[in-house]
N, C-alpha and C positions, 0 to 999 in steps of 0.2 A: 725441596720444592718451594717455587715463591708462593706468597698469599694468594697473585694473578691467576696461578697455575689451579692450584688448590680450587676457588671459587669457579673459575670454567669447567673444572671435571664435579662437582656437585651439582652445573647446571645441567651438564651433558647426564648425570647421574637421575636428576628428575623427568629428565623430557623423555630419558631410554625406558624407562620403571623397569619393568619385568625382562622386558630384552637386555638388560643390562646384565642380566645372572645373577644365581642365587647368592655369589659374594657383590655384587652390586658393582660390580667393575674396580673393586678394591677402592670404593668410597662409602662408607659406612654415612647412614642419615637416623638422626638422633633429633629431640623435641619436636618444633614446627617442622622442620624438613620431612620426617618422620609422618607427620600428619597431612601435610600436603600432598607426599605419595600415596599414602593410603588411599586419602580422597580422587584423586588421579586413577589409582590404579583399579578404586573399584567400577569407576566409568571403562578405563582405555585399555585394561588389560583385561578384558573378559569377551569372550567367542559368543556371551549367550545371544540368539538371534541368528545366526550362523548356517545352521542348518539342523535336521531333528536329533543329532546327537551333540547340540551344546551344550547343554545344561551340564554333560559329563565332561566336557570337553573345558568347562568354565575356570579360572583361574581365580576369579575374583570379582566380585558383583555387589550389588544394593541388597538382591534380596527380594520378599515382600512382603521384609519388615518395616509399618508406617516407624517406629523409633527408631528403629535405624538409618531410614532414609529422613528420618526429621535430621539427626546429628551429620549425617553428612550433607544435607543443606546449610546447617549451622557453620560447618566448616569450610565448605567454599565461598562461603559469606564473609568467611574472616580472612581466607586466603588468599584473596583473587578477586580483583575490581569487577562493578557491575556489570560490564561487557563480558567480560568470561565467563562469570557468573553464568547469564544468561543462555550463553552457547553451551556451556558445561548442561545448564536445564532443559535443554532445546535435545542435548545428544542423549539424557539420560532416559527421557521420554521415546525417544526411538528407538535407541539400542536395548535397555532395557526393560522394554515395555511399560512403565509406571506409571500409565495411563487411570489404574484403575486406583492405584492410590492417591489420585485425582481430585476423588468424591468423596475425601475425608478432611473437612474444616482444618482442620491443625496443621495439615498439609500446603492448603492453601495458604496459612497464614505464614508457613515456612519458606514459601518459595519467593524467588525478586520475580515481580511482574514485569513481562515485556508482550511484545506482541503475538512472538509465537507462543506462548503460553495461554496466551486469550486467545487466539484459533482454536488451541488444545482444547480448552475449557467451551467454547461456544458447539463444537462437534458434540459433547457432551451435555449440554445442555439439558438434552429429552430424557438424559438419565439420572442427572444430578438427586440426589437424596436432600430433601427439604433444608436437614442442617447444615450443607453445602452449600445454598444456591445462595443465601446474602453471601459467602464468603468470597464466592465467585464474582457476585456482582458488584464484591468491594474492590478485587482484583482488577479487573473491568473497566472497572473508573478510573482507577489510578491510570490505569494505561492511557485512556482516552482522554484524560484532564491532560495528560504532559502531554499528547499527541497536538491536542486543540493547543495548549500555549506556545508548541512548537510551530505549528505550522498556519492556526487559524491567522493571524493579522498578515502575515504575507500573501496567504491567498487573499484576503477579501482587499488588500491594498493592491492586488495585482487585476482583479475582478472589479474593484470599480473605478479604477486608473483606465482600461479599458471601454468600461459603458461610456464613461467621458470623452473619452477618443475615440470611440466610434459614432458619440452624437453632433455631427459637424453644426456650426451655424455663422452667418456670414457677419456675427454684431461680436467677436470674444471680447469677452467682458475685462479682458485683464490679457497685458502682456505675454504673461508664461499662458494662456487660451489659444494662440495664434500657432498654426500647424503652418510653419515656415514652407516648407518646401509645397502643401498645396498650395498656399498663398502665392509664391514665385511662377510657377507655372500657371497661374490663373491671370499673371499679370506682364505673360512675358512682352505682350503686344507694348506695354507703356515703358521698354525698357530705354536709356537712353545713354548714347554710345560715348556722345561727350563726357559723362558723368558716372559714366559704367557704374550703374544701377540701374534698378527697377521701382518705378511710382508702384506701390501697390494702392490703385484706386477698390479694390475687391476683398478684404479682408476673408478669410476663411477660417477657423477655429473650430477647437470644439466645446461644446455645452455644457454646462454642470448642471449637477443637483436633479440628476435623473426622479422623476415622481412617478412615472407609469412604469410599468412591469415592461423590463428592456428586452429580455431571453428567457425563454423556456429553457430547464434543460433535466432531462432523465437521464438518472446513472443506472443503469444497471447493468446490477452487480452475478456473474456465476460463484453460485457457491458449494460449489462441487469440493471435496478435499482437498486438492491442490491447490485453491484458490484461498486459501486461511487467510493469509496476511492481506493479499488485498480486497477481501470482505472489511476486514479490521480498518485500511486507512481508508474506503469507500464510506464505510459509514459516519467515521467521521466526518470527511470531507463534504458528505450529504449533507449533514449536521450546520455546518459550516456554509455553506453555501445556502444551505434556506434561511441563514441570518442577513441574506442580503437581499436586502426589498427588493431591489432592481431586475433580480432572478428570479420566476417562480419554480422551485428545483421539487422533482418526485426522484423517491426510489424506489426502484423496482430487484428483487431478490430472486433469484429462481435456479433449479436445480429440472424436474422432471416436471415441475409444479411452477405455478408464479405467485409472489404475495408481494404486494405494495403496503412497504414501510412507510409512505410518508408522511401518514397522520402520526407517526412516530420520531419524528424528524428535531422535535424540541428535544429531544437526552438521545444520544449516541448509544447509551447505554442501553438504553428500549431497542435502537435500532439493530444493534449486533443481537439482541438477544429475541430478536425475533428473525433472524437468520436459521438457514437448520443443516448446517458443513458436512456435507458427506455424501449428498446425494449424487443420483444420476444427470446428465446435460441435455435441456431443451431447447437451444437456443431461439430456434423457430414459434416456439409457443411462448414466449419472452418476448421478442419483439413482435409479437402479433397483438401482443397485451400494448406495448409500448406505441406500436401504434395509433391506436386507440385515444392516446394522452395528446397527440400531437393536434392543436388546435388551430397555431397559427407555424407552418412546416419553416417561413424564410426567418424566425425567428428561435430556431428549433435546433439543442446542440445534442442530441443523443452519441451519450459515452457507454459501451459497450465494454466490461473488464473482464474478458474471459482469455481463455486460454485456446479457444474456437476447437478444442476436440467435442464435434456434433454430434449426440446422440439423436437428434430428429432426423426433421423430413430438410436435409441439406440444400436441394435445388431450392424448395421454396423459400427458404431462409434466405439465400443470393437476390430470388426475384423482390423478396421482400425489402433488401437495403435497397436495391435494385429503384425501387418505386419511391424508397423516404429520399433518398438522394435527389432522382427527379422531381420531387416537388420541391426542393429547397433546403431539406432537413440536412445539417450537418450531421455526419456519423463518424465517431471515433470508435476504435477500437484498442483498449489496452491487455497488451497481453500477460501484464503485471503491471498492477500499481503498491510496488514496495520496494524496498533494500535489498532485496535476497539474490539480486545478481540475474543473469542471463535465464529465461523463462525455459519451458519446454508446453511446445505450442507445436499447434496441426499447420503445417509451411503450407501444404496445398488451399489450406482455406484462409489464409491470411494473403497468397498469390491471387485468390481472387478475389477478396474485395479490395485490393491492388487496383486488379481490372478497372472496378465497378467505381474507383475514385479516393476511396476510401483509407487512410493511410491505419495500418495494423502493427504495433511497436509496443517497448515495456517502457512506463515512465515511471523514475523516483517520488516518492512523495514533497521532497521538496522540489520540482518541478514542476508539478501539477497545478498551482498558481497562475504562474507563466504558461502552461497551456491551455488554460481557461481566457486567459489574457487573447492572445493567439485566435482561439477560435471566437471569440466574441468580437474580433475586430477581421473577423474574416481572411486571415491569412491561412498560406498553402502550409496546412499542418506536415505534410508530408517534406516539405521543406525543411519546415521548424523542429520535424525530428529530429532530421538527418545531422542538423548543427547542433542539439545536444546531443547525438551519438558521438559526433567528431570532438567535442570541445571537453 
């Protein structure tokens, strides 16, 4: 057999584990490879979860031994880039339920932090044991520091790229100030045929150095269980966005309940952990609170990031975008704001605030920038989705 040969049947030999048979498809795995399966196999070859007779039915597992599942975080740590890493912690906590060895310090300090882990952990929160909870909120940070270096300057370069462009004035103080195309059309009367051009006697531009409070905008957030991850980039985002003078940004949190986070708004950190992931959906008693914030409505961008399955009073929820719409308040609606791929969302309540104007869509985190962009210069968001769904 060549080397080629050889090295393909050890890889088919890893990916198969256990379906491979107890002679391993006649490729024997010796040191690392050896421990790689192991770690592999006590994740992907085990039923437990399954149904009430898995536990017998189980081939191989974690356990819920904290040493044992420290060492086999050790080892996927060694075996397998941060990304796998990640997912491998993401599947172990589902399939195996390790939820509860959660709320032991050394655990935490075992695991690679990522986002869904700080979902994990934020669901938990109300039970965390005291010697757990800095551990958690060391976790936490970490997450939210690389979230903000990732994504904070793009939003706020994209957020007040926009208040500048949306503040027209007829003096621009500088060449690249001059918004060409209203300019042309403000001047088409002075055009001359001889010279095919246009005088522009009428300069039109936009303004800098915005000083008064340009948009109001409320995120709020459902944080119902399915919604983990985009509690996690909402709060920062939050965070983020009350860094910018030009905004005054509130967050609003709600489940069957409402709590306004945003005398919390300076640390992320505050913000996520005054979230409480699990509960039931009110979306109607959310924006009845939200309402309430809106002071000036034509200057008012209410982002709504639920997944719109309604546990309230649904008709009045409708009349209620129903009414912010007609006075001027921009309403979004995200039906994810994270990574995690195609949502699962209530189509008939996302069809009516269709209706009502409203565009109801999932946007990536790094997107969200640009759609802050978008709706602060009053473009047809439901436009602006549709071209980053195609593109």
């Amino acid at each position: 057999m060549s080397p080629g040969h050889d090295e393909r049947m050890r890889r088919w030999r890893l990916v198969l584990g256990a379906a491979a048979g107890e002679d391993g498809a006649g490729v024997p795995l010796t040191g690392d490879d050896a421990r790689i399966d192991a770690a592999l196999g006590a994740l992907y070859d085990s039923d437990e979860g399954a149904g009430p007779d898995a536990a017998a039915k189980r081939q191989a597992g974690l356990g819920a031994s904290a040493p044992r599942v420290a060492r086999w975080l050790g080892d996927i740590r060694t075996f397998f880039p941060v990304s796998v890493v990640q997912v491998m912690q993401k599947d172990a906590i589902e399939r195996l339920g390790l939820t509860r060895l959660l709320l032991e310090p050394e655990m935490l300090d075992a695991v690679e932090p990522d986002v869904h882990l700080v979902g994990t952990l934020l669901s938990l929160s109300r039970v965390l044991p005291e010697q757990a909870r800095e551990s958690a909120r060391a976790v936490v940070r970490t997450v939210t520091s690389d979230l903000e270096r990732r994504l904070a300057q793009r939003t706020r370069s994209a957020v007040n790229g926009a208040l500048n462009r949306a503040s027209r004035t007829s003096r621009p103080r500088r060449p690249a100030d001059i918004d060409w195309d209203r300019t042309i059309r403000a001047n088409l009367r002075n055009y001359l045929p001889r010279h095919r051009t246009v005088v522009p006697e009428r300069l039109i531009g936009y303004a800098r150095k915005q000083q008064a409070v340009a948009r109001d905008v409320i995120v709020c957030l459902d944080q119902s269980g399915s919604m983990a991850s985009s509690v996690v980039y909402g709060g920062v985002f939050g965070a983020v966005l009350a860094s910018i003078r030009s905004l005054r940004t509130s967050v609003v949190a709600f489940d069957t309940s409402v709590v306004d986070l945003t005398e919390q708004l300076s640390d992320p950190v505050d913000v996520l952990f005054g979230t409480q992931l699990g509960g039931g959906t009110d979306i109607n008693r959310a924006l009845a609170y939200c309402q309430r914030l809106i002071i000036r409505p034509a200057s008012t961008i209410l982002i709504l990031v639920s997944d719109l399955f309604e546990g309230g009073n649904t008709g009045e929820m409708l009349r209620r975008v129903a009414d912010m719409t007609a006075g001027g308040t921009q309403v979004i609606a995200l039906l994810a704001l994270s990574d995690d791929g195609a949502p699962s969302y209530d189509h008939e309540m996302a069809a009516a605030l269709a209706e009502l104007g409203v565009a109801a869509f999932a946007c990536t985190p790094d997107s969200f920038g640009d759609l802050m962009a978008a709706a602060i210069e009053r473009r047809d968001i439901a436009e602006w989705a549709h071209r980053q769904a195609s593109s």
